[in-house]
C-alpha positions in Angstrom: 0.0 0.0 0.0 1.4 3.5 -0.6 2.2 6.3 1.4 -1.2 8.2 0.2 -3.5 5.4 1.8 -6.1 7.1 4.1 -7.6 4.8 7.2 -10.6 5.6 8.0 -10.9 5.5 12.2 -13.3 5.1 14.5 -13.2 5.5 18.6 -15.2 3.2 20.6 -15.1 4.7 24.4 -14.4 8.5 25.1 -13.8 9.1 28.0 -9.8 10.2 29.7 -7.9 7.5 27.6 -9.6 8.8 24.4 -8.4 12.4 25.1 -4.9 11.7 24.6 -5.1 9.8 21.9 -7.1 12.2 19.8 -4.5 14.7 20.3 -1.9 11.6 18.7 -4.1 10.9 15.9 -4.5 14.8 15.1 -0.8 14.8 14.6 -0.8 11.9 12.2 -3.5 13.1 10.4 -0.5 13.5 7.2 0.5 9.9 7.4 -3.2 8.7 6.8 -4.4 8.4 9.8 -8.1 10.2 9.5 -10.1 10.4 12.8 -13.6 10.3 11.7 -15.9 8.9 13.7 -17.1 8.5 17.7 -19.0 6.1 19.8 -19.3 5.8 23.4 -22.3 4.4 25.5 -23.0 7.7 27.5 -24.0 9.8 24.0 -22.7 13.3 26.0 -19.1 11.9 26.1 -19.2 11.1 22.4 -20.7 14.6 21.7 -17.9 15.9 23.8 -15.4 14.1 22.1 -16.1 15.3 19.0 -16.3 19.1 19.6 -12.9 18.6 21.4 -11.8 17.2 18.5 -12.9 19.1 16.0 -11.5 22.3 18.3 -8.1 20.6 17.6 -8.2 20.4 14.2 -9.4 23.7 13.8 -6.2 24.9 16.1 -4.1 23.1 13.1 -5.8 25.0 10.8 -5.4 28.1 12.2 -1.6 27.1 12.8 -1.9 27.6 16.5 -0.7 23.9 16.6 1.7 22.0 14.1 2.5 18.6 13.5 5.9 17.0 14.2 5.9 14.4 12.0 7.9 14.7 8.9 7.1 12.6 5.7 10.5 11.2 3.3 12.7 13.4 5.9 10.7 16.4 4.6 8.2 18.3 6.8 4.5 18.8 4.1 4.0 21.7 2.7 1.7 24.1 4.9 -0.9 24.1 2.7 -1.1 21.1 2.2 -1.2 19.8 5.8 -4.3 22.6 6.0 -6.3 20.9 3.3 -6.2 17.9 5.1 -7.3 18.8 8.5 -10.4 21.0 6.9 -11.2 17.9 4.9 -11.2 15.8 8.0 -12.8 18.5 10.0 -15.8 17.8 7.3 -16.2 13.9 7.9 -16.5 13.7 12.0 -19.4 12.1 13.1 -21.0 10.3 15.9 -22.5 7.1 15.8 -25.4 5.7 18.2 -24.1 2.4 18.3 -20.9 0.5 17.9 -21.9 -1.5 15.0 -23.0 1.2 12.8 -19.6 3.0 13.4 -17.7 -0.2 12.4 -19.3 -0.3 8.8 -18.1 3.1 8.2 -14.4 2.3 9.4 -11.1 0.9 8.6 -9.6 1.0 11.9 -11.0 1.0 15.2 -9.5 2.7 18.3 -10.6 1.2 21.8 -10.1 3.0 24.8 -13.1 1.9 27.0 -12.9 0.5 30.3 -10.7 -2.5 30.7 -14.2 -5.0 30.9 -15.0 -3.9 27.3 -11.5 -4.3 25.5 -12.7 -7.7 24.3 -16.1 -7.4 23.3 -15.3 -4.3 20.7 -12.1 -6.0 19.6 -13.8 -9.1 18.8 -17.0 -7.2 17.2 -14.4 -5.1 15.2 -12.7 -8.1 13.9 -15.6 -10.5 13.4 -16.5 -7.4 10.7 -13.1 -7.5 8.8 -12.8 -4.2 10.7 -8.7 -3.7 11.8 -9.0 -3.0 16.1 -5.9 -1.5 18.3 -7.1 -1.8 21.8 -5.4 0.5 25.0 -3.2 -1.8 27.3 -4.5 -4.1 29.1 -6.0 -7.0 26.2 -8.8 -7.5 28.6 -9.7 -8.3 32.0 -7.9 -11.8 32.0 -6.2 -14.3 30.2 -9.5 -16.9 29.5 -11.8 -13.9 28.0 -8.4 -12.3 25.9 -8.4 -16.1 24.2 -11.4 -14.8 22.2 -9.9 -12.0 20.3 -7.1 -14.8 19.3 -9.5 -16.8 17.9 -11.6 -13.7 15.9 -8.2 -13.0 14.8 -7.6 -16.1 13.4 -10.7 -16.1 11.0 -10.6 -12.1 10.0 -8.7 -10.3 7.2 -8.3 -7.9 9.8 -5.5 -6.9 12.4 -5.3 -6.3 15.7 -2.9 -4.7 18.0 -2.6 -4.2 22.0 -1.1 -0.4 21.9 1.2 -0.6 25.1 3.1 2.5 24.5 5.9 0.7 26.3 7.4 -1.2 23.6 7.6 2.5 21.5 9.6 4.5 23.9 12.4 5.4 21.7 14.2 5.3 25.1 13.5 2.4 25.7 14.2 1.0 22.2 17.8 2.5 22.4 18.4 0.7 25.4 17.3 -2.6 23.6 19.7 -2.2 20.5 22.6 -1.7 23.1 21.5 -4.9 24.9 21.2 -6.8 21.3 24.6 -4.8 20.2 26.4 -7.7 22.4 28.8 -4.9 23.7 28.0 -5.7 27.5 28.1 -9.9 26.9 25.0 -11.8 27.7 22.6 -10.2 29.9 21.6 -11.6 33.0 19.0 -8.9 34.6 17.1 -6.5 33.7 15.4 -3.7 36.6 13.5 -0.9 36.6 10.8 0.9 37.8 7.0 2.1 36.2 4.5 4.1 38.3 2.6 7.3 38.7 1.7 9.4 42.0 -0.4 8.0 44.0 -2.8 11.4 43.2 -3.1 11.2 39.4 -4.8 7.8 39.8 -7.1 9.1 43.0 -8.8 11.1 40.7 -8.9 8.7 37.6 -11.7 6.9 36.2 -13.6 4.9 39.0 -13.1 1.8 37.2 -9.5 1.5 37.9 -10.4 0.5 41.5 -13.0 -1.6 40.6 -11.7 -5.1 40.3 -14.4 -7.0 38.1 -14.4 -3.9 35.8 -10.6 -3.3 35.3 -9.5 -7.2 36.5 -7.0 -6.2 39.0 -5.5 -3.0 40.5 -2.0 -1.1 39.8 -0.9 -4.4 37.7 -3.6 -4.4 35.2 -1.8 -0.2 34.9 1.2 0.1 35.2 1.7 -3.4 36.0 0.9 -4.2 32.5 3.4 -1.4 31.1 6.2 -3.0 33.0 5.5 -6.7 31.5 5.2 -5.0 28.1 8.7 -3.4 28.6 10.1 -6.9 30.1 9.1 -8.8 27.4 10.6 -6.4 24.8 13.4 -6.1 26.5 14.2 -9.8 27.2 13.0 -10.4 23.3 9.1 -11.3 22.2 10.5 -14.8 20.8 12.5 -15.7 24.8 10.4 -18.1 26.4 8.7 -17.4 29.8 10.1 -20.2 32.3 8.5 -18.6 35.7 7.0 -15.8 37.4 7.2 -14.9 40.7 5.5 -12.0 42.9 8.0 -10.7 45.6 5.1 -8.7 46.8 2.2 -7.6 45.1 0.4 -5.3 47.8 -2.3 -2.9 49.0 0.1 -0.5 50.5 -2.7 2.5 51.4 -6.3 0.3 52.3 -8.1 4.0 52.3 -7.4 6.1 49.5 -9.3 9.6 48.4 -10.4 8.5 45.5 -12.2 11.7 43.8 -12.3 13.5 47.1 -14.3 10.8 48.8 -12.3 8.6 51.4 -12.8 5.2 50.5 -11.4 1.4 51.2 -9.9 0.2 48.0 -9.8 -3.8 47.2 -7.1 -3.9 44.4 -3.8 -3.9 44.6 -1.3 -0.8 44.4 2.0 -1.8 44.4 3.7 -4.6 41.8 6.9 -6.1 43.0 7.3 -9.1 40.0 10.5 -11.2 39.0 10.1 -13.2 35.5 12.9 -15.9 34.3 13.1 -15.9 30.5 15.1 -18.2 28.2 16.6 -16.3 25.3 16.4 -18.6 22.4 19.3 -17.2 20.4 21.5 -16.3 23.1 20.4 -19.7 25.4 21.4 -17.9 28.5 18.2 -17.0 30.9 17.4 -13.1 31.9 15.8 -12.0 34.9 13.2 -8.8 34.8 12.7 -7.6 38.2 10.3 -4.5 38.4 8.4 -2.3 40.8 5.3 -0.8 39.2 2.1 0.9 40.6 0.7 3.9 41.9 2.9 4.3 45.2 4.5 7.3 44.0 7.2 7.4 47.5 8.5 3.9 46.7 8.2 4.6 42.6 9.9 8.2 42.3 9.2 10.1 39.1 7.2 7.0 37.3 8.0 9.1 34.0 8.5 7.0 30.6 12.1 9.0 30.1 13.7 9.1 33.2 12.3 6.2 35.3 14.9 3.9 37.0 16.7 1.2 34.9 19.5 -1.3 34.9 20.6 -4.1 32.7 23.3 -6.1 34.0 25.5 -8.1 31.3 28.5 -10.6 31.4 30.8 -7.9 30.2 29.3 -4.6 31.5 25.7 -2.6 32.3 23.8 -0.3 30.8 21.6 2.6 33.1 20.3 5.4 32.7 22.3 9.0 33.7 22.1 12.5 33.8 25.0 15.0 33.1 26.2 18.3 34.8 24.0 20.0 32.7 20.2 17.8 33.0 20.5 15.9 30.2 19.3 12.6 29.7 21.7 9.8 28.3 22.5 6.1 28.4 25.5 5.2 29.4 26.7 1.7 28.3 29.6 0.9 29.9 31.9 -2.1 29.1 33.8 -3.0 32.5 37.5 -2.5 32.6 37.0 0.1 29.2 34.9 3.3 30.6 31.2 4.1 28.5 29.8 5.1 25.5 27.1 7.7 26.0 23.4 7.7 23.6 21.6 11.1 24.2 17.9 10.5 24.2 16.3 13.4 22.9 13.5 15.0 25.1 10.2 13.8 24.6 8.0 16.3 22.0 4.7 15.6 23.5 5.2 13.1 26.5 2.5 10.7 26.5 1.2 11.3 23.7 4.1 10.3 21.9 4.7 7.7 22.8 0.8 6.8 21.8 2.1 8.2 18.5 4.8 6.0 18.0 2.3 3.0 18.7 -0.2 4.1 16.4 1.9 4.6 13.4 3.9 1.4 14.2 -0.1 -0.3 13.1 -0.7 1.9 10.2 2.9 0.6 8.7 2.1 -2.4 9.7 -1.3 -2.1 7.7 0.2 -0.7 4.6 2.8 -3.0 4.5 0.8 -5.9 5.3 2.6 -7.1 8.1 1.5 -8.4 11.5 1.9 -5.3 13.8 4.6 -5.4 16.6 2.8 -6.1 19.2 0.2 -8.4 18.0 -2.3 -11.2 20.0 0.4 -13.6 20.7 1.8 -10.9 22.3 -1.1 -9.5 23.8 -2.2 -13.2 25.1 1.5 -13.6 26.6 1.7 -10.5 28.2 -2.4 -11.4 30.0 -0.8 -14.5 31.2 2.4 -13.3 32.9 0.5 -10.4 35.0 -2.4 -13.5 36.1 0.7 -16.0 36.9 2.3 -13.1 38.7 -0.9 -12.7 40.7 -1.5 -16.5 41.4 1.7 -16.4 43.1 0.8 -13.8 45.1 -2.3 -15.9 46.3 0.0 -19.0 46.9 2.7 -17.2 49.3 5.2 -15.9 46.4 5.9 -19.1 45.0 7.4 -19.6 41.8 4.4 -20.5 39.0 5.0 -21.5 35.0 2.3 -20.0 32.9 1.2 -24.0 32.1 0.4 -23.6 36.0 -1.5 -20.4 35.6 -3.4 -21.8 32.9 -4.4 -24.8 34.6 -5.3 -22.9 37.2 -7.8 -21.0 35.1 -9.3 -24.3 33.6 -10.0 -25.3 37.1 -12.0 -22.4 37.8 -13.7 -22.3 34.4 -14.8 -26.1 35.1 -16.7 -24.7 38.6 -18.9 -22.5 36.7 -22.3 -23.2 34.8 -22.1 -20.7 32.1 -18.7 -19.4 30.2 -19.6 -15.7 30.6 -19.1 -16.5 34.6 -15.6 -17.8 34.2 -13.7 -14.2 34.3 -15.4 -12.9 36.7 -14.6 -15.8 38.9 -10.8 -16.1 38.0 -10.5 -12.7 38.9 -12.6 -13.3 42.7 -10.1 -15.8 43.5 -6.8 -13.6 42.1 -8.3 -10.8 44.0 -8.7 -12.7 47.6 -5.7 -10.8 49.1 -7.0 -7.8 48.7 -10.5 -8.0 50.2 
């Protein structure tokens, strides 16, 4: 497909999520990517989301905003960028119910609540329709299984659009680990988190275990499996996981001003072995995730904590007299070589950027997208693992185990729409 192809997208939930990436597609708008069309289940929010977005588009046009995305190492003429946000301001529309939206669609864009991520994905799908869902694939493991298998029979694709495995940063740090220059690499740490106060005034659902399937690790949590799976390699094989302490640090919380008892978790302390099948040496990822901002520091995609140890030498992040951010790869016994990582242009949505086109190349080239439903399913299974060890005292557990353990529950329950709900009861039992 060329350069010139125009996708068509649609967003199903519009609610915080959606707000950022409206403002990623806006900027895309010259690669193709045409925002055109908005469903939620409360109609106000939909409304809402498409006056803010036509309010963006029109800041384009009037060139109170600009784009940093540059086509053949060339930046489109200003005219031309114009033309195409009035003709996209044009086509916006919202759409009273999910399935009308998807017939009018080439891609669809899901940022509901975590309970939902399957159901649109697998509608989207079923109806040849190409679906990128937020972070996490769904709820749990057993209920993600279904968008494998509407994958399977569709012409369409589907990507998870964890941010994490886009963070240029982060994608540096991965080419100096595959770069061999620090020997085989036997760990891998770091940190992911926010402040405790961005997520007390979040969406309710976020504390809300059957609607978002967990607490901080179906957030953050998730980001941090994302970035240890990249970092360890997609293809290395996933020997164990093990909690070292998966926690509700802070039982009362004020979650939108109202002091409440919460019943997920908030802090993620996880280890995962992984076999590198090239390589044949094993990797550890240990990593702290969650919304305990004292125990997680900044929590910010381009300076957060990391360290990757190697045979040879390590790689960590650093800072220099004068603030700026680099890498610093150091070989032991031969000093460092220092990457600059250039600041981040828009933060978060950025890196929601770098996801999004990531698909549309994907789409054009007709390739499967980087992070794709074996992916998606692998990454589900490691944060339910991670939480079944929790519930056995920290013990070491194979995903085979976790999975077992999920066909044991399933065989309890009388009707398969029951099953989630009652994997995640019995995950949850620490926290209650």
């Amino acid at each position: 497909m060329s350069e010139e192809t125009v996708f068509k997208i649609g967003s199903i939930g519009c609610g915080s999520v959606q707000a950022h990436h409206m403002q990623a597609h806006a900027r895309l708008n010259i690669l193709g990517d045409r925002l055109v069309a908005f469903y939620d289940t409360d109609p106000k929010k939909a409304e809402m989301a498409k006056r803010t977005y036509a309010k963006t588009l029109q800041d384009f046009i009037d060139g109170k905003i600009s784009s940093p995305v540059w086509v053949w190492g060339y930046k489109p003429p200003e005219e031309e960028t114009v033309e195409r946000y009035k003709e996209n301001l044009s086509e916006l529309k919202v759409y009273k119910d999910a399935e009308e939206l998807l017939e009018n669609v080439d891609i669809v864009d899901v940022t509901t609540p975590h309970r939902y991520h399957v159901n649109y994905a697998v509608m989207a799908l079923e109806r040849n329709v190409n679906v990128m869902t937020e972070k996490p694939m769904g709820r749990t493991w057993w209920e993600a299984r279904r968008i494998a298998e509407a994958a399977s029979k569709s012409k369409a694709k589907y990507q998870l659009s964890d941010d994490n495995a886009y963070i240029p940063r982060f994608q540096m740090v991965k080419k100096a680990m595959d770069s061999g220059y620090v020997g085989d690499i036997s760990l891998v740490e770091f940190y992911r988190g926010s402040s405790s106060l961005a997520h007390e005034n979040s969406s309710a659902f976020f504390w809300d275990p059957i609607e978002a399937g967990g607490g901080a690790m179906m957030d953050y949590g998730c980001h941090a499996v994302t970035l240890a799976m990249f970092l360890a390699g997609f293809k290395s094989k996933v020997l164990s996981v093990k909690s070292t302490g998966i926690r509700r640090v802070f039982r009362n919380r004020p979650l939108r001003g109202l002091m409440q008892e919460i019943r997920v978790d908030d802090d993620v302390h996880v280890k995962v072995l992984f076999e590198d099948p090239e390589r044949k040496n094993c990797i550890v990822t240990s990593f702290q995730a969650g919304w305990v901002d004292s125990l997680n520091g900044t929590g910010r995609d381009y300076d957060c904590y990391f360290r990757v140890i190697g045979s040879e030498g390590e790689i960590t992040g650093a800072e220099d007299d004068e603030g700026k951010q680099f890498i610093k790869v150091e070989k032991f016994g031969y000093g460092y070589k220092r990457l600059d990582v250039p600041p981040p242009i828009t933060g978060v949505i950025e890196e929601i950027m770098n996801a999004i086109i990531s698909f549309l190349r994907a789409l054009k080239d007709g390739k499967e997208p980087f992070t794709n439903v074996d992916y998606g399913l692998k990454n589900m299974a490691i944060m339910g693992a991670a939480y079944l060890s929790e519930l056995r005292g920290r013990v070491s557990v194979t995903l085979e185990e976790f999975q077992e353990f999920c066909k044991d529950v399933a065989s309890k329950c009388k009707r398969e729409e029951e099953v989630p709900v009652a994997i995640i009861k019995e995950l949850m039992k620490p926290y209650q």
